[in-house]
C-alpha atoms as a printed R data frame, in Angstrom:
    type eleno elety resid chain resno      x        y        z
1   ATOM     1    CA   UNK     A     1 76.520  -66.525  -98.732
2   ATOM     2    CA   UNK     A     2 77.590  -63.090  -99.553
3   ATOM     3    CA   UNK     A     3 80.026  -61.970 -101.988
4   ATOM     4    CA   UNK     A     4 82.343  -59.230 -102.485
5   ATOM     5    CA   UNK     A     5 84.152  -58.119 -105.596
6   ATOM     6    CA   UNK     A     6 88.465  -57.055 -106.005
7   ATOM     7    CA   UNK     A     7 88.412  -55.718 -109.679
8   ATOM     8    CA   UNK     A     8 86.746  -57.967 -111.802
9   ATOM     9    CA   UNK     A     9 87.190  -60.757 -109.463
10  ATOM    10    CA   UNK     A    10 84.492  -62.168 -107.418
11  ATOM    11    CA   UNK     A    11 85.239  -63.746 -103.841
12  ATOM    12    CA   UNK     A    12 83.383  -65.591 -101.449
13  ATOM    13    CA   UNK     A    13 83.095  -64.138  -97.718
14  ATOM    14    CA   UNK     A    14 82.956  -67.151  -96.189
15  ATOM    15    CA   UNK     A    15 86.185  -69.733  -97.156
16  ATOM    16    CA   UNK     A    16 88.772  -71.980  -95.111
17  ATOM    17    CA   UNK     A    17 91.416  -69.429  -93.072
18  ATOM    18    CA   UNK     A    18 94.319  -70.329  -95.619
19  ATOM    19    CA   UNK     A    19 92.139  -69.435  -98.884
20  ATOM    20    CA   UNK     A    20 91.313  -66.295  -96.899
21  ATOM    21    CA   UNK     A    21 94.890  -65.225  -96.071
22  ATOM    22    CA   UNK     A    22 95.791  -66.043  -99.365
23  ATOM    23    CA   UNK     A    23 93.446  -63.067 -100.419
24  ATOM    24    CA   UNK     A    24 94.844  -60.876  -97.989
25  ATOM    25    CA   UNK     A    25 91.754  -60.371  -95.482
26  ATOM    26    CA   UNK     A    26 92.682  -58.272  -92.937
27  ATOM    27    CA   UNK     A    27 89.462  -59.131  -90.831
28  ATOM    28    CA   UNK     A    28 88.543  -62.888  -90.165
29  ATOM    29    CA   UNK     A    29 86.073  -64.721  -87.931
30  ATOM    30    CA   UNK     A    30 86.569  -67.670  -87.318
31  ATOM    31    CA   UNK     A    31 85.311  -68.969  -83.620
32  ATOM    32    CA   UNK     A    32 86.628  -71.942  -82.211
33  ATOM    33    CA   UNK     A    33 84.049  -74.245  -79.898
34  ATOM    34    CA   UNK     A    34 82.695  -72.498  -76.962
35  ATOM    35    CA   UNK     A    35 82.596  -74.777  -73.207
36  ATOM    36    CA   UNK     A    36 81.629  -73.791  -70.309
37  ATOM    37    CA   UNK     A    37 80.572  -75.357  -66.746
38  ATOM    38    CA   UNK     A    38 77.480  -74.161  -65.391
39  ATOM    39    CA   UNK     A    39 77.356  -76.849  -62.450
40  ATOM    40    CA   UNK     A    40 79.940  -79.073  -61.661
41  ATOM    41    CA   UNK     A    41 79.465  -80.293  -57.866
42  ATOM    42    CA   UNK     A    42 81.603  -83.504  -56.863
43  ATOM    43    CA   UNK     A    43 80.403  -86.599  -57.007
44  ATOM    44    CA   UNK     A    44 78.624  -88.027  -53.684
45  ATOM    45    CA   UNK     A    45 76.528  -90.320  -51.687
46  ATOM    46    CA   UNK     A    46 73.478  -89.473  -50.461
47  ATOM    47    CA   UNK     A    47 73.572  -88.878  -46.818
48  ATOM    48    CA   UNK     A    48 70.859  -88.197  -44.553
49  ATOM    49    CA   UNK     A    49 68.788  -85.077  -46.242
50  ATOM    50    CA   UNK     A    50 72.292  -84.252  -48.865
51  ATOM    51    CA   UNK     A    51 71.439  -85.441  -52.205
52  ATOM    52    CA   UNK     A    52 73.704  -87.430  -53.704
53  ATOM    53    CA   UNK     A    53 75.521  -86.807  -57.276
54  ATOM    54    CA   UNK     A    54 76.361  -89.664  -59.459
55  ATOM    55    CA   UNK     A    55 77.167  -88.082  -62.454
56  ATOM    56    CA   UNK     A    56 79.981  -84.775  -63.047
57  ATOM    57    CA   UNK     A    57 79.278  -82.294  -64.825
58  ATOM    58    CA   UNK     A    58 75.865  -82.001  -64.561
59  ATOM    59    CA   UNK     A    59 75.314  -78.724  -66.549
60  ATOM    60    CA   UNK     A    60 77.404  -77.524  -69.324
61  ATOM    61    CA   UNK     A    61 76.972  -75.114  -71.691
62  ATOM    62    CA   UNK     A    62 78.353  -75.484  -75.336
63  ATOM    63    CA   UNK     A    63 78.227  -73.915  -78.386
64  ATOM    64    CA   UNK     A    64 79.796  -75.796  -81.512
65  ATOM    65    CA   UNK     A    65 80.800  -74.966  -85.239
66  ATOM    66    CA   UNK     A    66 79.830  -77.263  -87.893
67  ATOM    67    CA   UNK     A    67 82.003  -80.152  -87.883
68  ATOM    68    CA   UNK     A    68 84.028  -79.612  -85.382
69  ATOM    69    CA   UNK     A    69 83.947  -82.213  -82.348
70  ATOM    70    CA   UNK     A    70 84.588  -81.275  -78.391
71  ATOM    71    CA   UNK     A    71 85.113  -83.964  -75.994
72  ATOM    72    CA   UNK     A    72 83.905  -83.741  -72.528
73  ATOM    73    CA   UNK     A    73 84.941  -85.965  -70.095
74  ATOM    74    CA   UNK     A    74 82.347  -87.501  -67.477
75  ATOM    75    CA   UNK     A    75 82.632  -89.186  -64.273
76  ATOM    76    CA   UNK     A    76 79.603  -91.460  -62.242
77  ATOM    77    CA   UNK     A    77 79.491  -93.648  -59.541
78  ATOM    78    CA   UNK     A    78 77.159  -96.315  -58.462
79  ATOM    79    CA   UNK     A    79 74.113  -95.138  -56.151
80  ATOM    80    CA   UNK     A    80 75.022  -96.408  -52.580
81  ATOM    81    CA   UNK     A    81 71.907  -96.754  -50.228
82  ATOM    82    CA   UNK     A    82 69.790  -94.523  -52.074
83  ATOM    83    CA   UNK     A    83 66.171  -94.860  -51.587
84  ATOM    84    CA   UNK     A    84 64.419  -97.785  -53.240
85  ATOM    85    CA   UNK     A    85 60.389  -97.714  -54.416
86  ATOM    86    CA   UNK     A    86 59.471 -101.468  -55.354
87  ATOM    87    CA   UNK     A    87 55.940 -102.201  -56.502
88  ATOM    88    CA   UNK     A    88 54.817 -105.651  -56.863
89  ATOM    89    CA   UNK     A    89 52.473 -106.204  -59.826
90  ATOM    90    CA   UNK     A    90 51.018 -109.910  -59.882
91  ATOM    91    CA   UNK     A    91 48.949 -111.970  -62.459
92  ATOM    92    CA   UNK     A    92 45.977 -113.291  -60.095
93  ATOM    93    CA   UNK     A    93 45.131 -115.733  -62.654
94  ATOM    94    CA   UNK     A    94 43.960 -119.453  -61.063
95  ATOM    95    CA   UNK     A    95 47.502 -120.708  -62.446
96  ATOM    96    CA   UNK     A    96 49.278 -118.073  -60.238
97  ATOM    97    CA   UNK     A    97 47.644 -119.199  -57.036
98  ATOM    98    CA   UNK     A    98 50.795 -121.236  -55.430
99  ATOM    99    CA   UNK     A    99 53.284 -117.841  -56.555
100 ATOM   100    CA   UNK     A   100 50.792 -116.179  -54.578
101 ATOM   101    CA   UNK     A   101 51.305 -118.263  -51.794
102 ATOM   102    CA   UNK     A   102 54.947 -117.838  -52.232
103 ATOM   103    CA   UNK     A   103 54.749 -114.334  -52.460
104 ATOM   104    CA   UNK     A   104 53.089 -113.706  -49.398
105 ATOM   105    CA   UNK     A   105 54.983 -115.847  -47.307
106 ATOM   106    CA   UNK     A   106 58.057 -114.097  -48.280
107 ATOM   107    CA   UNK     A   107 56.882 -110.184  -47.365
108 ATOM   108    CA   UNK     A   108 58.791 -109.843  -44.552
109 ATOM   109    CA   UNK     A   109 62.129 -111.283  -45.206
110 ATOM   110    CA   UNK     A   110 61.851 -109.330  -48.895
111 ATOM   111    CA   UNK     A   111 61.532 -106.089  -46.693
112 ATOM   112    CA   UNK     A   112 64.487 -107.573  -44.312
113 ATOM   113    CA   UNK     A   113 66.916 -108.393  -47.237
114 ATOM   114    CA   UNK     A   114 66.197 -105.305  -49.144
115 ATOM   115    CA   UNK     A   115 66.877 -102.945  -46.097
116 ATOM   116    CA   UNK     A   116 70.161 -105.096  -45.757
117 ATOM   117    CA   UNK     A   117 70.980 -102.809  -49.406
118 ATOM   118    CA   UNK     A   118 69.141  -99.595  -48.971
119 ATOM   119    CA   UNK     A   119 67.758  -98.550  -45.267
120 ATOM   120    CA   UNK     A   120 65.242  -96.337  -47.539
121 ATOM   121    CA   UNK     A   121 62.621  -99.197  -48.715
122 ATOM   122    CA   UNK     A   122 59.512  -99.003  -49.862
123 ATOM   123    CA   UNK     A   123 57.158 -102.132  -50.755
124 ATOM   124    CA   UNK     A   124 53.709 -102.051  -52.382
125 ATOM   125    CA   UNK     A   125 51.205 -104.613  -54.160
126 ATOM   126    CA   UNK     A   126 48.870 -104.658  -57.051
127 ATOM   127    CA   UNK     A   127 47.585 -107.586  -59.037
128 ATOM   128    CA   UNK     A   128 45.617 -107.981  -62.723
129 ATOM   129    CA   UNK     A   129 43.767 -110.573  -64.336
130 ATOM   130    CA   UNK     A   130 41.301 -109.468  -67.693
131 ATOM   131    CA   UNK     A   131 39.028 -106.742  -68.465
132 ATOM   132    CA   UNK     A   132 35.266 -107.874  -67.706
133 ATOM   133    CA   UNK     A   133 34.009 -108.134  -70.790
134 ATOM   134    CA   UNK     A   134 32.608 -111.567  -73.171
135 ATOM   135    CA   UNK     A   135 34.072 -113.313  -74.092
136 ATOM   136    CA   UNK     A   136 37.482 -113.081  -72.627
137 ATOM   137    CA   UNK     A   137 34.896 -113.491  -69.078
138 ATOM   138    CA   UNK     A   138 31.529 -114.977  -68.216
139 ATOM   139    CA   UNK     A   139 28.326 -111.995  -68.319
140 ATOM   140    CA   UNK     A   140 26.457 -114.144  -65.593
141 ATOM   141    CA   UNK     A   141 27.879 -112.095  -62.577
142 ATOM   142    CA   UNK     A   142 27.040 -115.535  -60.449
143 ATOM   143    CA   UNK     A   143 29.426 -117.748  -62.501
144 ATOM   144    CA   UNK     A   144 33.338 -117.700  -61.495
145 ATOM   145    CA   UNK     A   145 36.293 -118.533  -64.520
146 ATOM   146    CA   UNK     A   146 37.435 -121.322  -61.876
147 ATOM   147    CA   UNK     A   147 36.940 -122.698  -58.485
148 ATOM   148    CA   UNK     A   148 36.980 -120.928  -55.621
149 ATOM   149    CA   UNK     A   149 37.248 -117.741  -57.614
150 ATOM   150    CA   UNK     A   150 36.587 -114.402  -57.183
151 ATOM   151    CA   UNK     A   151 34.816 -112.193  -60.226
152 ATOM   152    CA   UNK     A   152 37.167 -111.340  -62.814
153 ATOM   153    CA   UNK     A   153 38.827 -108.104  -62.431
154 ATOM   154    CA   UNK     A   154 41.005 -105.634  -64.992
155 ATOM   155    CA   UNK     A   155 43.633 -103.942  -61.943
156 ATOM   156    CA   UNK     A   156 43.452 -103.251  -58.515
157 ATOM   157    CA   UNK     A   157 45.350 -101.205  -56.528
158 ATOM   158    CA   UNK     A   158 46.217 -103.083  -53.520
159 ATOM   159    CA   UNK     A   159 48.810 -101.588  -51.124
160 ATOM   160    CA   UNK     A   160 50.268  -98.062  -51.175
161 ATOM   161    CA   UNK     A   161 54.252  -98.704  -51.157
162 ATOM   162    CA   UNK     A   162 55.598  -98.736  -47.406
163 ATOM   163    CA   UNK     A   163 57.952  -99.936  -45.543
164 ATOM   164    CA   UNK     A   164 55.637 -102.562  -43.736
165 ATOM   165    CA   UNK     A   165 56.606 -106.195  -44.939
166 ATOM   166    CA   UNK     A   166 54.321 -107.494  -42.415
167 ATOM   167    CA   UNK     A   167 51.133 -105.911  -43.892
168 ATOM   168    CA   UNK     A   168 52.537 -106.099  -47.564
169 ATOM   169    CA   UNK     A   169 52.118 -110.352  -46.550
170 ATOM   170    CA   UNK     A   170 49.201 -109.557  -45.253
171 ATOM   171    CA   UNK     A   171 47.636 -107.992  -48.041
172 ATOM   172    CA   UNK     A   172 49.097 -110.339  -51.035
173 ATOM   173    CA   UNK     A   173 47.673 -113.099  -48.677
174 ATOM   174    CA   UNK     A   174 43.977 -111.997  -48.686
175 ATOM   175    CA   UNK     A   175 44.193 -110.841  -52.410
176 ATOM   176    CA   UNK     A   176 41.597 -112.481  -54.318
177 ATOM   177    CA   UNK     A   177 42.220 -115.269  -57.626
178 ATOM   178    CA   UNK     A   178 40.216 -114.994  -60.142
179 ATOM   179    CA   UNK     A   179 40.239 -115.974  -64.435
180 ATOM   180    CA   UNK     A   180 39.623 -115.434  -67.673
181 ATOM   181    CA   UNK     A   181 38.604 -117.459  -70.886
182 ATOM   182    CA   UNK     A   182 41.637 -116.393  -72.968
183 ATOM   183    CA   UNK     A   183 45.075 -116.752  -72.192
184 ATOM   184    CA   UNK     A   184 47.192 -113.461  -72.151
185 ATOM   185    CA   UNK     A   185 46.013 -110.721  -69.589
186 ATOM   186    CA   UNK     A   186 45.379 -107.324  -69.393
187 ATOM   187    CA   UNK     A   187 48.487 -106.798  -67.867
188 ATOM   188    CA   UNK     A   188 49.504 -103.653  -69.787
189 ATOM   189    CA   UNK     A   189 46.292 -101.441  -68.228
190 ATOM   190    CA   UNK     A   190 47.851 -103.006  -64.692
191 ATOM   191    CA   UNK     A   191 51.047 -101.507  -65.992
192 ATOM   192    CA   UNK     A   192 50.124  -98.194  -67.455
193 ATOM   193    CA   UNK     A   193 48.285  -97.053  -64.148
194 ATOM   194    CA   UNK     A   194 50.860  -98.663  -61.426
195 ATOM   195    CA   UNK     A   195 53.618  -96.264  -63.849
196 ATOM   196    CA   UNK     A   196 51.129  -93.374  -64.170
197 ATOM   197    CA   UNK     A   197 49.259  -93.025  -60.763
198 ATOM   198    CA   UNK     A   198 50.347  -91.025  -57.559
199 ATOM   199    CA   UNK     A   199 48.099  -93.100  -55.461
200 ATOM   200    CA   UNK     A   200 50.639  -95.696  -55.783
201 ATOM   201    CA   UNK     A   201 52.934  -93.602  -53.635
202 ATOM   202    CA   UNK     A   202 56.324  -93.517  -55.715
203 ATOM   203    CA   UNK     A   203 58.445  -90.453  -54.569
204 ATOM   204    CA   UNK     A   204 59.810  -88.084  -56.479
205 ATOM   205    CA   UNK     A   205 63.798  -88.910  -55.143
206 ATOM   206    CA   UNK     A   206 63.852  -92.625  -55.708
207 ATOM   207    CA   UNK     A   207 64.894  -95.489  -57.805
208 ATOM   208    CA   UNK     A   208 61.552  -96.449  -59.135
209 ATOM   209    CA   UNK     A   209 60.705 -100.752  -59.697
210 ATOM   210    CA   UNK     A   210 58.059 -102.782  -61.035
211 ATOM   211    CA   UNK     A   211 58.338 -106.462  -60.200
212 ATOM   212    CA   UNK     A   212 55.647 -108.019  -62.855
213 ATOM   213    CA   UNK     A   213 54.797 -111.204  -62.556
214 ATOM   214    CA   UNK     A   214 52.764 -113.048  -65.026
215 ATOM   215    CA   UNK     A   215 52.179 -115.874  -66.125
216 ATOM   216    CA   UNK     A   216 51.104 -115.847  -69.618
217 ATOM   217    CA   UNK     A   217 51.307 -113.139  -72.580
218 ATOM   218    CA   UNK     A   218 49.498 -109.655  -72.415
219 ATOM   219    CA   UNK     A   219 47.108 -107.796  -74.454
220 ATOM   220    CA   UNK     A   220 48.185 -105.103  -76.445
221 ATOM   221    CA   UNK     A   221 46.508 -102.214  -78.269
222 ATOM   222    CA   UNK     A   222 43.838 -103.261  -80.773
223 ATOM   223    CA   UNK     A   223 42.775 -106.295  -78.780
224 ATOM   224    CA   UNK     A   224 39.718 -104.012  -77.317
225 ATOM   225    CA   UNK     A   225 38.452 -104.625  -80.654
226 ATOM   226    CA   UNK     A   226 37.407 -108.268  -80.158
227 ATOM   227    CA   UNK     A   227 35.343 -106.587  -76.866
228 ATOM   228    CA   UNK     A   228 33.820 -103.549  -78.805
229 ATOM   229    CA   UNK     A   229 36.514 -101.391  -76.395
230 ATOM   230    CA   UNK     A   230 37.944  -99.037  -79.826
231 ATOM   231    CA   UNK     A   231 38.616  -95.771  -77.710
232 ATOM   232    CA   UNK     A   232 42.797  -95.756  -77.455
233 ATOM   233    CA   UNK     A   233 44.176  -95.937  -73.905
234 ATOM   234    CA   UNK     A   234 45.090  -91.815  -73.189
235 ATOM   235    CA   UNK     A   235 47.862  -92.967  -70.279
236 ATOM   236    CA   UNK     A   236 45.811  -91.010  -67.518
237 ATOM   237    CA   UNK     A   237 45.219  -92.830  -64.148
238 ATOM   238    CA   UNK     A   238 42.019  -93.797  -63.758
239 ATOM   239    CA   UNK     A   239 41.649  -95.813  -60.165
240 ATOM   240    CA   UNK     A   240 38.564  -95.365  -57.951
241 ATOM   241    CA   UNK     A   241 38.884  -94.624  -53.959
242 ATOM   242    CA   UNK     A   242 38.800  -99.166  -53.791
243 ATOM   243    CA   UNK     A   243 41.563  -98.764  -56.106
244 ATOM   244    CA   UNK     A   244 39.785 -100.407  -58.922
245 ATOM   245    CA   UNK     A   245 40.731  -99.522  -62.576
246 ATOM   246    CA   UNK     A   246 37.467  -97.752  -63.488
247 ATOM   247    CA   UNK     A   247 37.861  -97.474  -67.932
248 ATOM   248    CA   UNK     A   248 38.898 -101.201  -68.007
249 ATOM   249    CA   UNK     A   249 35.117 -101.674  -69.910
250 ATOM   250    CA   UNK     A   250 35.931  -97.991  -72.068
251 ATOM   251    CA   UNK     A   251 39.656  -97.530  -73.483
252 ATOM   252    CA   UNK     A   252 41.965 -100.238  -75.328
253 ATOM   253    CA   UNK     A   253 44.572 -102.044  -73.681
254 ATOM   254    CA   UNK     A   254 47.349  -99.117  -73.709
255 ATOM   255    CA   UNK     A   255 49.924 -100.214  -77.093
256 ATOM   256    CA   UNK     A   256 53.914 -100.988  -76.740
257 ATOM   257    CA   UNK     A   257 55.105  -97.416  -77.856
258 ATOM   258    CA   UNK     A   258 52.707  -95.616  -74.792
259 ATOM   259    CA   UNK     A   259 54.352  -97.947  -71.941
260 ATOM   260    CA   UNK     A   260 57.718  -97.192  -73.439
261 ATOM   261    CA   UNK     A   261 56.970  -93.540  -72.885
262 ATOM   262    CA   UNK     A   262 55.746  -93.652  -69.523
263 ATOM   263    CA   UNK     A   263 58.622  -96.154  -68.613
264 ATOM   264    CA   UNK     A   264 61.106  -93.131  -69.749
265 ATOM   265    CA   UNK     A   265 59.620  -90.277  -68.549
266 ATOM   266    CA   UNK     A   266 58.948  -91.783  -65.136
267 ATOM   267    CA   UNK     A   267 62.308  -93.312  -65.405
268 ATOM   268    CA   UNK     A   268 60.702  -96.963  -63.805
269 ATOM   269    CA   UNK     A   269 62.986 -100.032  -64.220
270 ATOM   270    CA   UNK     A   270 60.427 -102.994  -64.919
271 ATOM   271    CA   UNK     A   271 61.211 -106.558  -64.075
272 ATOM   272    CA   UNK     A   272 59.446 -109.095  -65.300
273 ATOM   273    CA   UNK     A   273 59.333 -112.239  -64.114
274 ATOM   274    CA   UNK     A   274 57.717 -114.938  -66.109
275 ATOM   275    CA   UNK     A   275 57.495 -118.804  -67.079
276 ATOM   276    CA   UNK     A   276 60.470 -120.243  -69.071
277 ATOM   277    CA   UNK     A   277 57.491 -120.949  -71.916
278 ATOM   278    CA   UNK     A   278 57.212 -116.731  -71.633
279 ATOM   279    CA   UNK     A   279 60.871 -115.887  -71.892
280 ATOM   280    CA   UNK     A   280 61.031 -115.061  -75.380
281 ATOM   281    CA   UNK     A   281 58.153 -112.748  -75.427
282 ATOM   282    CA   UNK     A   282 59.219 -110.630  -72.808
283 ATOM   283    CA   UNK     A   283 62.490 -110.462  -73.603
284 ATOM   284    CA   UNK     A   284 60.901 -109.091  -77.103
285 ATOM   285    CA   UNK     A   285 58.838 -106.667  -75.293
286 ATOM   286    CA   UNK     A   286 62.254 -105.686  -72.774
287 ATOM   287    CA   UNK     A   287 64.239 -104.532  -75.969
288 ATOM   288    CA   UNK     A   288 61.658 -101.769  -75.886
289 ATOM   289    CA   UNK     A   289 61.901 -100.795  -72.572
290 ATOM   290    CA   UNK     A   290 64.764  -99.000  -70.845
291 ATOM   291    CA   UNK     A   291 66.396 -100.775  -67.848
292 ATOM   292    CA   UNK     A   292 63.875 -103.689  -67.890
293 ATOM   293    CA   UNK     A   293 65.290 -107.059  -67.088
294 ATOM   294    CA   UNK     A   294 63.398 -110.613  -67.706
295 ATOM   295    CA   UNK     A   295 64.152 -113.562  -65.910
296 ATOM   296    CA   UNK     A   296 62.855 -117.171  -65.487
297 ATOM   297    CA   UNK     A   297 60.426 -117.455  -62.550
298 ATOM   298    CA   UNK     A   298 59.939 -121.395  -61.237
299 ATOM   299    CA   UNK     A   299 57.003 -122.953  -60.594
300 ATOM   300    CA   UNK     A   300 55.673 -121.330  -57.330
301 ATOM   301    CA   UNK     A   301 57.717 -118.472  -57.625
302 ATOM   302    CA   UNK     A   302 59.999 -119.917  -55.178
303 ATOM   303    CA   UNK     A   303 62.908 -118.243  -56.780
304 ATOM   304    CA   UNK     A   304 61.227 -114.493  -56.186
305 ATOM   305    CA   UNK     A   305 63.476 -113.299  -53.323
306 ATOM   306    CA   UNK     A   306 66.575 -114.012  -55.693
307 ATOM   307    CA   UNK     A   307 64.994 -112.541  -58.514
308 ATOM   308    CA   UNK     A   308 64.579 -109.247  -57.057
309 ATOM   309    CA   UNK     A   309 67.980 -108.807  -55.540
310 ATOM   310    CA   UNK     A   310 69.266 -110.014  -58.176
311 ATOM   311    CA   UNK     A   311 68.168 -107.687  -60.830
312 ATOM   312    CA   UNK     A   312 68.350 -104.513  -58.397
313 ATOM   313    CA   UNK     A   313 71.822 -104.842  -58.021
314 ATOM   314    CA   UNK     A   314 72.078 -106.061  -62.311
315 ATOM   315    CA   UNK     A   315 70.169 -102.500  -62.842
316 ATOM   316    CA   UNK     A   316 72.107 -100.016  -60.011
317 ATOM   317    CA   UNK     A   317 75.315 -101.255  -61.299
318 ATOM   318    CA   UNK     A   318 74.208 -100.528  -64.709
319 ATOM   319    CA   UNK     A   319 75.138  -97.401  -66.653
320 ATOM   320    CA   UNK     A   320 73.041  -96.106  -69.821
321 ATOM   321    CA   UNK     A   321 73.870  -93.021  -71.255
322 ATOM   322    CA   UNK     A   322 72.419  -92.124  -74.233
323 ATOM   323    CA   UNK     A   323 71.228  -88.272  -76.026
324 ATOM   324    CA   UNK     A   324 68.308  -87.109  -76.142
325 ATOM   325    CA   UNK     A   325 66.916  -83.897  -78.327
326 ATOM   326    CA   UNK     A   326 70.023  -83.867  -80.310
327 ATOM   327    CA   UNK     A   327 68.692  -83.031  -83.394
328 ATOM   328    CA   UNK     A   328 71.589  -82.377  -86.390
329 ATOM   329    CA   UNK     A   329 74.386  -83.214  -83.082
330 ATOM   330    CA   UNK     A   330 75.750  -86.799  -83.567
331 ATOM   331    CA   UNK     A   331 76.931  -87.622  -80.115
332 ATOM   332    CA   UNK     A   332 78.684  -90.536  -79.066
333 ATOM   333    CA   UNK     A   333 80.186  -91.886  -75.459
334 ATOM   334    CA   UNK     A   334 83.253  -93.715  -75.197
335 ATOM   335    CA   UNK     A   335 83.770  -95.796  -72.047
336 ATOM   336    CA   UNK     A   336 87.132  -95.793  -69.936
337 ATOM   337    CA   UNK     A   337 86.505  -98.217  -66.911
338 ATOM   338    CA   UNK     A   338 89.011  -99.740  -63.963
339 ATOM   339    CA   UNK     A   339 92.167  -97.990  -66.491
């Protein structure tokens, strides 16, 4: 702070405006807040190639004094027919085998009743079970976890997203059960690559979903200890040309905190859909996640069709707003809705 000096008296430069007039200043700076727009385009649907806008302004430029608040007023609307990227990510666990069943029976009127909300749809499949390692699985590679099972398996990619429902059926159909000795799943490596890799086929101008269905708890970081897996999960993809999750035997399960990242940053709204004996841990887990949902699923899944159109229209007619890199800038929204 500098000082200067009338007489013997020593002054402050910097004081409130009244002090300051008091001492007869003839020059004083004192800003006020500085706004301006730097775009503010009207709100819109998205037509054809036009982009739509949903939120006005969408670029400002402000410059603010120490403790002195500016409001800004902003206006959204809800998406309408915007283009929808919904990957299916399935527990192939022997329990699931009848959702399975469900599932792929219901491909094509999913497609059908999701184009009846957004002509832009896009439908894809994946499924989990364990990493292949003792003794969450057998080592004999001639022994099958259950009947009529396939060899256990971490992720596989199954079907690119696409607008096909009939070949979405077709593929959930001929995916492969398999099982593990332990009950939760490796469904967070599923996760972390379905949110992570581009061979899934999300696009860049679309509202991004995960449908995960499980049927029991998941592993988390640190449970690749019990396997001799210590090497942290480093949130790359990692799928082979099959599609095949190729460090499932190498890094940990990826931890809570790395899923929530990827979640944000690729903006993804995860549903999961799990037992009622499940609920509570999910919902647990969904407090961590932005724009995740949990809901019951029955036995068969035959509740799946209402599950997804249900949450999609829970999370487009949803509005979070929240601040990000604000640091020493204490924002906070205030809501004004229907008057």
């Amino acid at each position: 702070m500098q000082v200067f000096q009338s007489g013997r008296t020593k002054y402050t430069r910097c004081d409130i405006a009244d002090s300051l007039l008091k001492r007869n200043c003839k020059s004083i700076i004192n800003p006020k807040n500085k706004f301006k727009y730097s775009k503010n385009d009207d709100l819109r649907d998205e037509i054809g190639n036009t982009t739509g806008i949903y939120i006005q302004p969408q670029v400002i430029k402000l410059k603010l004094r120490p403790r002195k608040p500016h409001r800004i007023q902003l206006a959204y609307r809800e998406a309408k027919d915007s283009a929808v990227d919904l990957y299916v990510l399935m527990d192939l666990s022997a329990s699931m085998k009848r959702s399975k069943e469900t599932l792929s029976k219901l491909g094509q009127t999913l497609a059908k009743e999701m184009k009846k909300i957004t002509k832009k749809f896009l439908l894809g499949f994946g499924s989990f079970v364990e990493k292949e390692i003792p003794p969450f699985v057998y080592t004999d590679s001639n022994i099958t976890m259950c009947h009529d099972c396939a060899l256990t398996f971490d992720y596989r990619h199954v079907m690119r997203l696409s607008p096909n429902g009939t070949k979405f059926s077709q593929m959930v159909a001929a995916a492969e059960i398999s099982g593990s000795n332990d009950i939760p799943e490796a469904g967070f490596d599923a996760l972390m690559q379905a949110l992570v890799c581009k061979q899934i086929g999300w696009r860049s101008k679309s509202r991004k979903l995960v449908l995960f269905i499980a049927g029991s708890s998941f592993h988390t970081a640190g449970s690749g200890k019990l396997l001799g897996v210590v090497k942290p999960n480093d949130e790359q993809c990692h799928l082979t040309a099959a599609g095949e999750y190729s460090e499932s035997k190498v890094q940990d399960y990826p931890s809570v905190s790395q899923i929530r990242s990827q979640v944000n940053s690729k903006k993804v709204n995860v549903i999961f859909a799990v037992p009622k004996d499940q609920m509570i841990t999910y919902k647990h887990l969904s407090t961590f996640l932005l724009g995740s949902t949990v809901t019951t699923l029955q036995k068969d899944s035959a509740n799946i069709l209402d599950v997804i159109k249900s949450n999609y229209q829970a999370i487009v007619r949803r509005v979070q707003l929240r601040a990000e890199n604000n640091e020493n800038i204490t924002v906070n929204f205030f809501s004004k809705c229907n008057g």
